[in-house]
MDTraj code that builds the backbone (N, CA, C; nanometers):
import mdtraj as md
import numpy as np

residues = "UNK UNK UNK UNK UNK UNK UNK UNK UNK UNK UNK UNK UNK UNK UNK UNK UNK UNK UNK UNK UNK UNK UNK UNK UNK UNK UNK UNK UNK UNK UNK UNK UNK UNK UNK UNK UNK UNK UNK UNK UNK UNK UNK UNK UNK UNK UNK UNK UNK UNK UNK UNK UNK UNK UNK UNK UNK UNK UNK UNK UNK UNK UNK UNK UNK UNK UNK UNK UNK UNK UNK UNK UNK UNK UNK UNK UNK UNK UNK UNK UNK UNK UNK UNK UNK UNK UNK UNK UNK UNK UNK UNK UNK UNK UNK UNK UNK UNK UNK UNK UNK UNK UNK UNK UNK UNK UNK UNK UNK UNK UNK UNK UNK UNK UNK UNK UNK UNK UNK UNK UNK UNK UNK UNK UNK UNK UNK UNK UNK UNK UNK UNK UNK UNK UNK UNK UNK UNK UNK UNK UNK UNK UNK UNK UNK UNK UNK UNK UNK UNK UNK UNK UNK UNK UNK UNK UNK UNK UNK UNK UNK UNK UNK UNK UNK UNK UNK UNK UNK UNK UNK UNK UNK UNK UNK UNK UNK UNK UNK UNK UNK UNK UNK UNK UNK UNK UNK UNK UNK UNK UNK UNK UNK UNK UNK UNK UNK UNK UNK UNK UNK UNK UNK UNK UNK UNK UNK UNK".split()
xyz = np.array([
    [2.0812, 1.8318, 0.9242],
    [2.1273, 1.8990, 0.8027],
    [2.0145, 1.9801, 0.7399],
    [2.0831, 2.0654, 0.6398],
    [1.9451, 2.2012, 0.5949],
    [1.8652, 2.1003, 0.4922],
    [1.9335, 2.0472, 0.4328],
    [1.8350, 1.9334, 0.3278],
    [1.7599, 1.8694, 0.3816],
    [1.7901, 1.8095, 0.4990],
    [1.7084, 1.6924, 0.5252],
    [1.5419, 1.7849, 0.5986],
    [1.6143, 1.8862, 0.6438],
    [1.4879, 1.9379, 0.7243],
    [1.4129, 2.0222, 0.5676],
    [1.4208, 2.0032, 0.4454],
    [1.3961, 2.0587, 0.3536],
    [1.2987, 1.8903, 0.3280],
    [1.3294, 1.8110, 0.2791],
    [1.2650, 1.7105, 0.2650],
    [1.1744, 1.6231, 0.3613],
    [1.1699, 1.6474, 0.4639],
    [1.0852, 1.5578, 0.5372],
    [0.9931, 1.6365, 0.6250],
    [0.8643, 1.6155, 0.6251],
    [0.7427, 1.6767, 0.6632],
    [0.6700, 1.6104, 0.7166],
    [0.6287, 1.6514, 0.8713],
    [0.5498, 1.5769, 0.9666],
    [0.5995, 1.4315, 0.9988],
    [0.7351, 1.3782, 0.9782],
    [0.7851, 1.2342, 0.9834],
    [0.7883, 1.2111, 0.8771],
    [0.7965, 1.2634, 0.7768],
    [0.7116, 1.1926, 0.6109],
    [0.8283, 1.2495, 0.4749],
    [0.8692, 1.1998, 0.4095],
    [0.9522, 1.2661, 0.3035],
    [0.8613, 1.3460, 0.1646],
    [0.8625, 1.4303, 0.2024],
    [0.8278, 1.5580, 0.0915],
    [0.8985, 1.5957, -0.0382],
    [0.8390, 1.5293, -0.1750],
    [0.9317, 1.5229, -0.3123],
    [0.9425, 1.7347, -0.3233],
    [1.0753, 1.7257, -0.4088],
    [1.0728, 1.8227, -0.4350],
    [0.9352, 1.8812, -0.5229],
    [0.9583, 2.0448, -0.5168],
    [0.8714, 2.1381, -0.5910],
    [0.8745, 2.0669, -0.7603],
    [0.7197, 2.0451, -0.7842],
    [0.6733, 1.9629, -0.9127],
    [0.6920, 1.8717, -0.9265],
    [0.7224, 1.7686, -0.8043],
    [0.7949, 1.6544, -0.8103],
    [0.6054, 1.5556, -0.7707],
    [0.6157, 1.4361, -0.8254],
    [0.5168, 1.3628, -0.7290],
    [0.4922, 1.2361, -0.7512],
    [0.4789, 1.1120, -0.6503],
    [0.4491, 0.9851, -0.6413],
    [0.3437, 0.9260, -0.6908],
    [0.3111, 0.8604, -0.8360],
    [0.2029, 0.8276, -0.8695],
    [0.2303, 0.6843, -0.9432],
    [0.3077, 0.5906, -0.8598],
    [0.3294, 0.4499, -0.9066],
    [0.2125, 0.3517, -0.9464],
    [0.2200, 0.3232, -1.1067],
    [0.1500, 0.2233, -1.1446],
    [0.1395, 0.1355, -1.0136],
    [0.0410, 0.0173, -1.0183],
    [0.0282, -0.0683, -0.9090],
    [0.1300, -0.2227, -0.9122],
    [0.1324, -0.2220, -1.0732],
    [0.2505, -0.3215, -1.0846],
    [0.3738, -0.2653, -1.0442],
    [0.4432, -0.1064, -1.0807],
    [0.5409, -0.0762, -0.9822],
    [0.5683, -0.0521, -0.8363],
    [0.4471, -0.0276, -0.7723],
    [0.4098, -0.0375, -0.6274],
    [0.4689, -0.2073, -0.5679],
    [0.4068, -0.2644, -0.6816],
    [0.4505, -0.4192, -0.6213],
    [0.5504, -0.4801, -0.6446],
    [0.6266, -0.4298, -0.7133],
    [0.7716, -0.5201, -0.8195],
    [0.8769, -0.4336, -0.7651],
    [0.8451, -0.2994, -0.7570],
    [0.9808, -0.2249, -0.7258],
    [1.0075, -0.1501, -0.5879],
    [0.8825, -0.1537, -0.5131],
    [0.8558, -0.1095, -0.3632],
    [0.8627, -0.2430, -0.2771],
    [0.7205, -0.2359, -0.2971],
    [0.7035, -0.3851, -0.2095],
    [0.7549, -0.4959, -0.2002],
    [0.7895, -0.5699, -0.3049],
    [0.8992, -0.6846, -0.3083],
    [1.0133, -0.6689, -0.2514],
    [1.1118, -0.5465, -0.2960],
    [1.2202, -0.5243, -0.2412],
    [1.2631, -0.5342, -0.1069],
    [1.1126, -0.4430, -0.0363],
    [1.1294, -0.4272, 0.1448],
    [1.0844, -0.5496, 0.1838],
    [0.9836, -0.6470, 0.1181],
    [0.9993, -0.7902, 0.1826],
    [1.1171, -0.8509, 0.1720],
    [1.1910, -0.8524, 0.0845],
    [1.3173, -0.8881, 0.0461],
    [1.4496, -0.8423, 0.1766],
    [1.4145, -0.7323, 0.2103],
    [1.4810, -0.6322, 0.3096],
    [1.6436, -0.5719, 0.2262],
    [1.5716, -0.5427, 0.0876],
    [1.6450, -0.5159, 0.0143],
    [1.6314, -0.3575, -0.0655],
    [1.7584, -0.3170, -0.1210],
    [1.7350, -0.1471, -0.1446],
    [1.6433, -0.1165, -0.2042],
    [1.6094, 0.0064, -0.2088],
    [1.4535, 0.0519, -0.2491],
    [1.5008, 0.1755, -0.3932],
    [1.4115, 0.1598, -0.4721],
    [1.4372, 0.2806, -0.5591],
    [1.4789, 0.4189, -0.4685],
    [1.3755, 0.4878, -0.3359],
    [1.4085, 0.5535, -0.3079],
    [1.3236, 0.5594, -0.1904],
    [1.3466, 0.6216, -0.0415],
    [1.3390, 0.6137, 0.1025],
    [1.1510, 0.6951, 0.1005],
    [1.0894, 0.6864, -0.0350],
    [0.9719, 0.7903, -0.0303],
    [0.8912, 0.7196, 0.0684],
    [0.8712, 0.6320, 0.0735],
    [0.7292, 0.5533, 0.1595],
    [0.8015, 0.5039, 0.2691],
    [0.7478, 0.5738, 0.3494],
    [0.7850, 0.5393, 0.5125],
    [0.7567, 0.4286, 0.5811],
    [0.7527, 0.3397, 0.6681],
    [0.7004, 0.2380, 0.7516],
    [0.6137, 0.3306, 0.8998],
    [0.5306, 0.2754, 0.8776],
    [0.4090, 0.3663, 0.9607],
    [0.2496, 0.2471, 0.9782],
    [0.2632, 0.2517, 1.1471],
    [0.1527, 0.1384, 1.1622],
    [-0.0177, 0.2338, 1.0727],
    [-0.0649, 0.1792, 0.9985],
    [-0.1828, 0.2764, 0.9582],
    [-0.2991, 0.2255, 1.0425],
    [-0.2606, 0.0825, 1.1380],
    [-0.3796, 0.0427, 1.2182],
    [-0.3990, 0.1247, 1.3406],
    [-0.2689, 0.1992, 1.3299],
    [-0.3044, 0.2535, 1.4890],
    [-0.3360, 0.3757, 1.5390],
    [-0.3482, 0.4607, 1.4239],
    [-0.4425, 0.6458, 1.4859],
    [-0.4565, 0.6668, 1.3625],
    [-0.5616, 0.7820, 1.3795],
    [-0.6938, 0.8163, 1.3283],
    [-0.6150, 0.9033, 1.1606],
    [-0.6784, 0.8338, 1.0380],
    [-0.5620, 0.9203, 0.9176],
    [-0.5984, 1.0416, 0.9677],
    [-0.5945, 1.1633, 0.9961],
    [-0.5840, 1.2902, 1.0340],
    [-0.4430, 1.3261, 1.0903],
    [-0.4278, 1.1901, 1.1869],
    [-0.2732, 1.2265, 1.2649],
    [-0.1734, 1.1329, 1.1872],
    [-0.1878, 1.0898, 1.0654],
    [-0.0582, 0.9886, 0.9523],
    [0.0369, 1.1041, 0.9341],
    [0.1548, 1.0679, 0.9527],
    [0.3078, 1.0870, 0.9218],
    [0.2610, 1.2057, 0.7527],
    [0.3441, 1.2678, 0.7174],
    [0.3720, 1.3120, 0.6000],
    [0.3022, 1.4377, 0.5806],
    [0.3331, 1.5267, 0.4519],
    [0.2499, 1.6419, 0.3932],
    [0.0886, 1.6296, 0.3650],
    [0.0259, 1.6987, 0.4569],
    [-0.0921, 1.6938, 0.4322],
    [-0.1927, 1.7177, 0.3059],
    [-0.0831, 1.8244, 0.2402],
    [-0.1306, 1.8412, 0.0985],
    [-0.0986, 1.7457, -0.0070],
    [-0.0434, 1.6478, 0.0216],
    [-0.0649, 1.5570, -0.0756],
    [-0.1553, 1.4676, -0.0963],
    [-0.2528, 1.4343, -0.1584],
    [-0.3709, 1.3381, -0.2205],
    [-0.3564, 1.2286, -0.1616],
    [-0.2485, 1.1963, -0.2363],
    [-0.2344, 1.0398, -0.1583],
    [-0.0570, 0.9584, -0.0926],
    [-0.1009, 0.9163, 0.0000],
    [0.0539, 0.9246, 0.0677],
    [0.0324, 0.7688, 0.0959],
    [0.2003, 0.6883, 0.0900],
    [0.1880, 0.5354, 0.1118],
    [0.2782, 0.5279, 0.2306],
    [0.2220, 0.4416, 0.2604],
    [0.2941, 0.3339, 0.3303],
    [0.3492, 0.2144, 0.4105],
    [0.4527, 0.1138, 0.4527],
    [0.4417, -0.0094, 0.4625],
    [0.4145, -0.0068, 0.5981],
    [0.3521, -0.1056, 0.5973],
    [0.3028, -0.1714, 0.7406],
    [0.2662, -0.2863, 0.7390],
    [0.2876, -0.3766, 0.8636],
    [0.2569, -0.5316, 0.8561],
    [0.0910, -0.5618, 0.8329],
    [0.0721, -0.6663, 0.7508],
    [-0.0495, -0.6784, 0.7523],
    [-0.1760, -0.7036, 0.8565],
    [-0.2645, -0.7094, 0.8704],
    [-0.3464, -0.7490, 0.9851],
    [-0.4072, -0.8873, 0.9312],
    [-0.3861, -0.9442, 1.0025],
    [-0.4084, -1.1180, 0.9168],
    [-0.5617, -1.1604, 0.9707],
    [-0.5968, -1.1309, 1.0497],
    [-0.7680, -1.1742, 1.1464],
    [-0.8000, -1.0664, 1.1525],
    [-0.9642, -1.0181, 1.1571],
    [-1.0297, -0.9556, 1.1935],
    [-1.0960, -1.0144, 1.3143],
    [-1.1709, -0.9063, 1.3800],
    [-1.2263, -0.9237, 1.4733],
    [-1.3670, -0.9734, 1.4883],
    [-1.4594, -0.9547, 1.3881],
    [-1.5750, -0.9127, 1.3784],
    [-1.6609, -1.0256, 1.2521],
    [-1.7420, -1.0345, 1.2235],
    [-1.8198, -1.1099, 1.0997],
    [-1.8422, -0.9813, 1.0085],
    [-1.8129, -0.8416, 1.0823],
    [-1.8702, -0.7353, 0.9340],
    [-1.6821, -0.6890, 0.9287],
    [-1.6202, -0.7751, 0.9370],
    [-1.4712, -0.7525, 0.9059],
    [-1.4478, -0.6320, 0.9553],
    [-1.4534, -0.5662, 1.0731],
    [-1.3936, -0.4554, 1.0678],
    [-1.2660, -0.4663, 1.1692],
    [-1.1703, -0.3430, 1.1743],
    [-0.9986, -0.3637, 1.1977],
    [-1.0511, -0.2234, 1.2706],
    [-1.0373, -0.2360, 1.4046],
    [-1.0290, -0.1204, 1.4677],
    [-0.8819, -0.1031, 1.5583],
    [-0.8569, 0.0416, 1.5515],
    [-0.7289, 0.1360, 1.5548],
    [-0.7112, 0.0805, 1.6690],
    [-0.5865, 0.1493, 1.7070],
    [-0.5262, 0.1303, 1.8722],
    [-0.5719, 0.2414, 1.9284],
    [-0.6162, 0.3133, 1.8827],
    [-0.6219, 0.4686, 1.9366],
    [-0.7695, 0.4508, 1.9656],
    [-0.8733, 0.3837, 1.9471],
    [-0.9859, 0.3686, 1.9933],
    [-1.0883, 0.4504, 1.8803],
    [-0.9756, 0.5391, 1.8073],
    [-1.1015, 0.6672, 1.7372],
    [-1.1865, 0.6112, 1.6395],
    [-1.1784, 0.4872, 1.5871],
    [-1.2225, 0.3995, 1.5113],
    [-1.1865, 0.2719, 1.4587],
    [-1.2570, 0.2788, 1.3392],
    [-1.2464, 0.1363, 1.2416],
    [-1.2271, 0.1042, 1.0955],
    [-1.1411, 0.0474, 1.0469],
    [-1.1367, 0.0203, 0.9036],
    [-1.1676, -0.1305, 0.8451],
    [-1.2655, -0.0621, 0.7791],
    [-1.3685, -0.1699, 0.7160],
    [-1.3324, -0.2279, 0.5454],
    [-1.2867, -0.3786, 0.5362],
    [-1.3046, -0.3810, 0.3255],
    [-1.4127, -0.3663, 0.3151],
    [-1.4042, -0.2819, 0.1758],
    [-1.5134, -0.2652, 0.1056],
    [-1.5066, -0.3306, -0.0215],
    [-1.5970, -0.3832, -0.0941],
    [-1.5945, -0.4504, -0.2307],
    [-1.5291, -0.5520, -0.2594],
    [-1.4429, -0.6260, -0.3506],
    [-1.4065, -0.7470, -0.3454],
    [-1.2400, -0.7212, -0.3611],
    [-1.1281, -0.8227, -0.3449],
    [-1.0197, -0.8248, -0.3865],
    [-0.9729, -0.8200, -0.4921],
    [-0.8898, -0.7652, -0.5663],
    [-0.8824, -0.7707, -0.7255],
    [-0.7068, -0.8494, -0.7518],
    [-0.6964, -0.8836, -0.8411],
    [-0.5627, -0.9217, -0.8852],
    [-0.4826, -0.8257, -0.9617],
    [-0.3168, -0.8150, -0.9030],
    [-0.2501, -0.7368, -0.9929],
    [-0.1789, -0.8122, -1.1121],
    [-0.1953, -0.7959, -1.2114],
    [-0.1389, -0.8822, -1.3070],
    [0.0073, -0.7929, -1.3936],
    [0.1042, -0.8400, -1.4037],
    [0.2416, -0.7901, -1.4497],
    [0.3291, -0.9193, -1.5279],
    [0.3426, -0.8412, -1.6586],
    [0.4204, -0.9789, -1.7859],
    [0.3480, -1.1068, -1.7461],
    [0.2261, -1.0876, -1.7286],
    [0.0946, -1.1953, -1.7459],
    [0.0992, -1.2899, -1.6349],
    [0.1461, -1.2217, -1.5412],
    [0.1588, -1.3217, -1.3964],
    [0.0990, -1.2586, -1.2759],
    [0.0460, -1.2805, -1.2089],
    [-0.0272, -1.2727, -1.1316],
    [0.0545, -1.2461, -1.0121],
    [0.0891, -1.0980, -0.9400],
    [0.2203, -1.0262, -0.8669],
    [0.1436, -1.0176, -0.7301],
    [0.0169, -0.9551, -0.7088],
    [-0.0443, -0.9065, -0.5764],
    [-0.1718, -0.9215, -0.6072],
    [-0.2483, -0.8905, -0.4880],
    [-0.4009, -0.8487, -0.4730],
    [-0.3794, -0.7066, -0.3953],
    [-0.4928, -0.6464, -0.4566],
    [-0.5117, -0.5488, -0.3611],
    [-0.7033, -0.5105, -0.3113],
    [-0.7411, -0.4704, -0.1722],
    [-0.8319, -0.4275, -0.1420],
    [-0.8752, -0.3239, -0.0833],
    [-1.0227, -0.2326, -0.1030],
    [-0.9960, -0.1201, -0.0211],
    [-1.0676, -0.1419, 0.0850],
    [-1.0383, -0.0352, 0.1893],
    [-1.0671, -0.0135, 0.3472],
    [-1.1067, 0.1476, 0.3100],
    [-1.2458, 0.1436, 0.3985],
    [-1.3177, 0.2981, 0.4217],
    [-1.2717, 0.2702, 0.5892],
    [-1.2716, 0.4131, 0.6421],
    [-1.2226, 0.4428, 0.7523],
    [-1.3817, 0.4946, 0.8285],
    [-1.4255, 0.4567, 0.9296],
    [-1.5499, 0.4728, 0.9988],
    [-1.4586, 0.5411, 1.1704],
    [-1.5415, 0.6552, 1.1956],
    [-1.4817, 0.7418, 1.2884],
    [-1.6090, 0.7499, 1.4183],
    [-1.5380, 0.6887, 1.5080],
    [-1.6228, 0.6915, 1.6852],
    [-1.6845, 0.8058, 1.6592],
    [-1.8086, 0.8017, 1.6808],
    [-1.9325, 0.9369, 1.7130],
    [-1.8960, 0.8752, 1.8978],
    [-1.8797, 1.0083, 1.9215],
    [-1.8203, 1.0773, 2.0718],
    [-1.9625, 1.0573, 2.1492],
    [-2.0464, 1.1151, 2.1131],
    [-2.1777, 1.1445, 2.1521],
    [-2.3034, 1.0070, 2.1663],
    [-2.2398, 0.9323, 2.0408],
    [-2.3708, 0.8095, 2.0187],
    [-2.2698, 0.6825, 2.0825],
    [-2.3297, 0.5295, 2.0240],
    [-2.2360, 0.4266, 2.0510],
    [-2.2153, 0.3925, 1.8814],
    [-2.3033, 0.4863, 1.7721],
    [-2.2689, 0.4825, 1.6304],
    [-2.1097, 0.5014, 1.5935],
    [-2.0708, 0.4572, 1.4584],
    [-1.9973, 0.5353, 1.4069],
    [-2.0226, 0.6021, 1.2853],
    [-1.9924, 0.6737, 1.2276],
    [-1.9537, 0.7559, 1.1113],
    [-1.8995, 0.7288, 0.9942],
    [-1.9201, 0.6646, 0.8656],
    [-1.7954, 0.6584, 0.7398],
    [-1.7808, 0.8089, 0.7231],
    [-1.6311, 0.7783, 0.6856],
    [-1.5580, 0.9022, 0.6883],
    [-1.5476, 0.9521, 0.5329],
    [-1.4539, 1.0444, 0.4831],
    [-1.4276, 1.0095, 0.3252],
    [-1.2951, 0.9802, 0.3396],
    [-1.2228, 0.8744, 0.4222],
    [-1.1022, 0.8553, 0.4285],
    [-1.0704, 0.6900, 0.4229],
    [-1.0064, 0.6491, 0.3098],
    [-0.9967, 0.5472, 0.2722],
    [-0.8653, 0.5155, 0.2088],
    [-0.8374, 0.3926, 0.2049],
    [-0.6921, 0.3482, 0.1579],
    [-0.6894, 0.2017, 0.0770],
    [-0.6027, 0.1777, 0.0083],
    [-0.5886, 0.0688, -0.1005],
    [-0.4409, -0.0217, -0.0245],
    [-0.5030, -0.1543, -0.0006],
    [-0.3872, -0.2293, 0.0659],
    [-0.3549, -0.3406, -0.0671],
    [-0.1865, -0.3056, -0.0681],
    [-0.1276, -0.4098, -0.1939],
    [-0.0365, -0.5092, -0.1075],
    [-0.1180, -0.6408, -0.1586],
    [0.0104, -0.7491, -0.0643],
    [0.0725, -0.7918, -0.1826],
    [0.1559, -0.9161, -0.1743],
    [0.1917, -0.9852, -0.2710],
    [0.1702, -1.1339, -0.3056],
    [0.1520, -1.1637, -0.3919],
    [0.0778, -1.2704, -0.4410],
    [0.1144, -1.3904, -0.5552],
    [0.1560, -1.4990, -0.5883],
    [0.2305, -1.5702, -0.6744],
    [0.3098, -1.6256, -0.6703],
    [0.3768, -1.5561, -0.5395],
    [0.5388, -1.5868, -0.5418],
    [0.5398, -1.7083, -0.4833],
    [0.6341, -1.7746, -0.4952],
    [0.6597, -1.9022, -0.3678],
    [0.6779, -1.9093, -0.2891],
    [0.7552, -1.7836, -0.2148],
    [0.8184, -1.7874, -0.1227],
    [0.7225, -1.6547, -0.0528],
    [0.5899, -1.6622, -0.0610],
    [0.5278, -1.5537, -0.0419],
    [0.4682, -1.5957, 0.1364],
    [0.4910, -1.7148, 0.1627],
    [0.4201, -1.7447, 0.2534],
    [0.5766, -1.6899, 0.3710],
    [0.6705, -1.6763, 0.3329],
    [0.7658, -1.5853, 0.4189],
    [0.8041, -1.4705, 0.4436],
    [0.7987, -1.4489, 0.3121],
    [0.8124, -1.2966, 0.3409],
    [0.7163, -1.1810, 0.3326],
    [0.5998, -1.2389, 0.2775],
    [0.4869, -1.1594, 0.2453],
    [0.3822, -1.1297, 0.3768],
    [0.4609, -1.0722, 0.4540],
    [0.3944, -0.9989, 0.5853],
    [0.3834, -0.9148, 0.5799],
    [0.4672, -0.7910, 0.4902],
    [0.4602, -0.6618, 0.4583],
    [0.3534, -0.6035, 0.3502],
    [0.2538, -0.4992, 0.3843],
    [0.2024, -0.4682, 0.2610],
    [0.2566, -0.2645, 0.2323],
    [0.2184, -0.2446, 0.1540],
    [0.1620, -0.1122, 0.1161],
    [0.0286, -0.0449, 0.0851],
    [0.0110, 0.0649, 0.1596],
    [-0.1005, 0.1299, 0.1796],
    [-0.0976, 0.2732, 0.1553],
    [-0.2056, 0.2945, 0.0276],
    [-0.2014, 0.4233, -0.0193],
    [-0.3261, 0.4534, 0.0782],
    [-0.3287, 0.5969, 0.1206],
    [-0.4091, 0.6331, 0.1853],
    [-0.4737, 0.7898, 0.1415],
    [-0.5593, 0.7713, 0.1376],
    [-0.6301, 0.8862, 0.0544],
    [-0.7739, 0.9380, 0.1183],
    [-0.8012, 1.0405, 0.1065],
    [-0.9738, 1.1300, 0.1274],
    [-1.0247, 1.1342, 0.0151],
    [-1.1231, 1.0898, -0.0331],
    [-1.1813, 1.0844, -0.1118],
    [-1.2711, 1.2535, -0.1262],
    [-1.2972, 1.2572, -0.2425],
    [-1.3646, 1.4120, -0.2420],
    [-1.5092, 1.4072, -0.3121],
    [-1.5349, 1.2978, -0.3620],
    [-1.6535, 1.3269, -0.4344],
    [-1.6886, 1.1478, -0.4150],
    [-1.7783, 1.1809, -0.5493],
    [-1.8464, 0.9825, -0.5434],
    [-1.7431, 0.9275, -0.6437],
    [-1.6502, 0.9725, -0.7047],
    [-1.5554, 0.8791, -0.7834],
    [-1.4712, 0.8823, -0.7416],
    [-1.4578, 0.9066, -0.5971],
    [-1.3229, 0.8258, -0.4992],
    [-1.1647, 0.8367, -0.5752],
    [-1.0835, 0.7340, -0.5640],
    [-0.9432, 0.7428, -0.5823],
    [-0.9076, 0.7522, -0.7556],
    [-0.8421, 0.8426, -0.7399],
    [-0.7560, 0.8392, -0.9224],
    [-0.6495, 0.7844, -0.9180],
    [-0.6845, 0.6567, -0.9176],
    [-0.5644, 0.5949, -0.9059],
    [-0.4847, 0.5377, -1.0433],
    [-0.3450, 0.5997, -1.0849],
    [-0.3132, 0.6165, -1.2290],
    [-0.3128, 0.4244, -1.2771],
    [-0.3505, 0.4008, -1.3690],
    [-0.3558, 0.2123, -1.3796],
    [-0.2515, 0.2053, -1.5325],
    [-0.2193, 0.1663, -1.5608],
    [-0.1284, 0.0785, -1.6261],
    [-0.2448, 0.0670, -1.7875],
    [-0.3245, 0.0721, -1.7944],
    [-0.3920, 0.0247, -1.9123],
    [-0.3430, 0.1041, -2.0220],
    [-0.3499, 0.0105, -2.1322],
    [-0.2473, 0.0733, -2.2893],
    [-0.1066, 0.0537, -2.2535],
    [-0.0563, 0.0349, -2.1725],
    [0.1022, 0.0387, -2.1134],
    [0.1762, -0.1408, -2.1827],
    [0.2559, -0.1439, -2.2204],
    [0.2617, -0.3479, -2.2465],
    [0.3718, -0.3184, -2.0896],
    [0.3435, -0.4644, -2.0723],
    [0.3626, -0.5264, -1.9674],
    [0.5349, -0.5244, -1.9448],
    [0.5761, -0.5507, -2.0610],
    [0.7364, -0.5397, -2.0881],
    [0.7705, -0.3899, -2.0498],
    [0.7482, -0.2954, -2.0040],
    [0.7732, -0.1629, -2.0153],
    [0.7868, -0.1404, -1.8426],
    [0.7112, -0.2710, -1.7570],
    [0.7918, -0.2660, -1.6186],
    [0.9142, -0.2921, -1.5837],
    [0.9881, -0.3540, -1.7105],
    [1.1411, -0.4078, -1.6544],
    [1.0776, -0.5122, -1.5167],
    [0.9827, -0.6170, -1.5035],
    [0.9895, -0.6418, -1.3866],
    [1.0967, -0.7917, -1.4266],
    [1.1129, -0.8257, -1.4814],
    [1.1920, -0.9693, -1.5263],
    [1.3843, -0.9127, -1.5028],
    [1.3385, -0.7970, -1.5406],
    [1.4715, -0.7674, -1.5061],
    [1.5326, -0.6956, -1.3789],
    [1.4140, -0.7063, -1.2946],
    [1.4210, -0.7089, -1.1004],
    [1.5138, -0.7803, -1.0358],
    [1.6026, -0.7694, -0.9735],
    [1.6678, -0.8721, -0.9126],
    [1.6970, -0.8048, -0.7316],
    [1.7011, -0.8871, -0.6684],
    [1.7542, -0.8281, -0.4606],
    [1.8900, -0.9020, -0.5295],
    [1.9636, -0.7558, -0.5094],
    [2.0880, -0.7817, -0.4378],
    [2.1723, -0.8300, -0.3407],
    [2.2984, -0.8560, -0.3373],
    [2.3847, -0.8943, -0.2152],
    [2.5321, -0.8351, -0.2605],
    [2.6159, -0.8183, -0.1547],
    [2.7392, -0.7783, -0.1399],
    [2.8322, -0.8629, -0.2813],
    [2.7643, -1.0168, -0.2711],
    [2.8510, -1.0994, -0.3593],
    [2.8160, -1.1276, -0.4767],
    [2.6502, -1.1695, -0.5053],
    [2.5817, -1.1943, -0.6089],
    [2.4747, -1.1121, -0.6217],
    [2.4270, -1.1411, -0.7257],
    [2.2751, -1.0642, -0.7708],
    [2.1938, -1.2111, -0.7715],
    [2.0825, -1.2253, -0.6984],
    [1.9344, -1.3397, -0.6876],
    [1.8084, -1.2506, -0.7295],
    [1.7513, -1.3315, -0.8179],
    [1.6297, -1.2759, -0.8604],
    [1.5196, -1.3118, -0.7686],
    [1.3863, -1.2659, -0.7557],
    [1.3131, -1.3006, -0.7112],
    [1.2328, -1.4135, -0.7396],
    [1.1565, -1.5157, -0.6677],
    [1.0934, -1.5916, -0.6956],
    [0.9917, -1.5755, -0.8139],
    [0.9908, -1.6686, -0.9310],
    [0.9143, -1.6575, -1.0418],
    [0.7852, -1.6546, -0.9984],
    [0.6958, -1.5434, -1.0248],
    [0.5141, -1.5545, -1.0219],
    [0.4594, -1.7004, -1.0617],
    [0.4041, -1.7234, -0.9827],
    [0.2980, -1.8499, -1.0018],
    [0.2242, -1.7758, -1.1482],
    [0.1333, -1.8327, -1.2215],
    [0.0174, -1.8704, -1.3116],
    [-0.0919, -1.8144, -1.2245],
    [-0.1779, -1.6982, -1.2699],
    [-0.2664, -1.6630, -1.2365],
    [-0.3524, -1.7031, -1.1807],
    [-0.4286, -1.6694, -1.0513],
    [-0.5311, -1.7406, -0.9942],
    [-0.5817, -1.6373, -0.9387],
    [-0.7623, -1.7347, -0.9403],
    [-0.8724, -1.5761, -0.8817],
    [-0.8225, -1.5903, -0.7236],
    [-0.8933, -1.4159, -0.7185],
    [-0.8655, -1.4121, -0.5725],
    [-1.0021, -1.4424, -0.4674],
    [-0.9870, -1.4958, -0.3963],
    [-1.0866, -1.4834, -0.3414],
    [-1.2377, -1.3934, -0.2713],
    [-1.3330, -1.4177, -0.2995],
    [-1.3978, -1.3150, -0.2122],
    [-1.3735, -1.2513, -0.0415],
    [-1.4506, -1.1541, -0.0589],
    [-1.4401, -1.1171, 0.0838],
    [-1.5523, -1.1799, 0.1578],
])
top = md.Topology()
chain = top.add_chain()
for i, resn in enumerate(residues, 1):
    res = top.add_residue(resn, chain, resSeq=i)
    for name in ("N", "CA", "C"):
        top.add_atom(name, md.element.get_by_symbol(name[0]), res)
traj = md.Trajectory(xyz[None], top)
C-alpha cells in the first residue's frame, strides 16, 4: 500500500513530518516495555523488534536521520569476558557497559533499571579495537513479581553521540509521578481487563 511504503524506512517505521519519539523512561517502561512482555497491544507499532547484538549500528533497521531510534530485543544475560564485553554476530565488534546501573522510579516504585553500552569497532588492520561514538541505553524491567517470566525482553535506544555530553535523553524531572497514568495500565484480554503485577518497594541496583 502507498501509506505503508510512506511510513516505513530501511525496515523501520518513520513518524510523520514534525512528528517524533522522545518517551520519558518511565513511559518507555510502563507503556512499551511491559506491554510487549505482556505480549500485549502497544500504544503504537513505532519500535521494532531488531537483534541490536548482531551487526554493526551503521547497518540498524530505521531512518538514519533520526538521533535516536529504539528497539526490543531479548536480553543478553552472560557475558563473555571479565571486562564485560557482548560481541556482535557479525564479528565487526563489541558492546561494552559503561558506568553503573541506575533505577527507574514511577508513583514511587521502583519499574526498571537501565544501563549504557559504548559500541567498540574491529580495527581491520591491528588485533585493537576502536570506541566508537555509538552507544545505546538498555531498559529492562524491574519490581515486578512476575519479572522473573516475562522480563526477557528489553528496550534499546540507540544513539551516536556527537560531542562529550553524549545522550539528551528527555527525563521526567518536575513532572509528578501521577501524570504517567501508570496505575491506571492494565494488559488486556478478549474477556477481562488484568492489571499488571504491583512494583515491589524500591531496591538499589546493583553494581557492575
Amino acid at each position: 500500500m502507498e501509506l505503508e511504503k510512506r511510513i516505513v524506512v530501511n525496515g523501520g517505521m518513520r513518524l510523520p513530518i514534525g512528528y517524533r519519539f522522545h518517551p520519558t523512561e518511565q513511559e518507555l517502561i510502563l507503556h512499551y516495555l511491559l506491554p510487549k512482555a505482556f505480549t500485549s497491544p502497544l500504544p503504537s507499532s513505532i519500535i521494532p523488534v531488531f537483534d541490536v547484538f548482531f551487526s554493526h549500528p551503521l547497518t540498524f533497521p530505521g531512518d538514519q536521520k533520526e538521533k535516536q531510534r529504539y528497539f526490543f530485543c531479548k536480553k543478553i544475560r552472560q557475558v563473555s569476558s571479565n571486562e564485560h564485553r557482548i560481541k556482535i554476530s557479525s564479528g565487526d565488534g563489541y558492546w561494552k557497559p559503561i558506568g553503573k546501573q541506575r533505577l527507574i522510579i514511577a508513583c514511587g516504585k521502583t519499574v526498571g533499571i537501565r544501563r549504557t553500552l559504548a559500541f567498540y569497532e574491529t580495527n581491520k588492520s591491528s588485533s585493537h579495537c576502536n570506541k566508537t561514538r555509538w552507544s545505546m541505553t538498555e531498559y529492562c524491567l524491574a519490581g515486578f513479581s512476575s519479572t522473573k517470566v516475562f522480563g526477557e525482553w528489553a528496550v534499546y535506544n540507540v544513539y551516536e553521540r556527537k560531542g562529550s555530553k553524549g545522550r539528551n535523553q528527555r527525563k521526567s524531572k518536575g513532572r509528578d509521578d501521577e501524570e504517567l497514568s501508570c496505575i491506571q495500565f492494565t494488559v488486556g484480554s478478549s474477556d477481562h481487563e488484568t492489571g499488571p503485577p504491583p512494583p515491589s518497594p524500591p531496591t538499589s541496583a546493583d553494581d557492575e
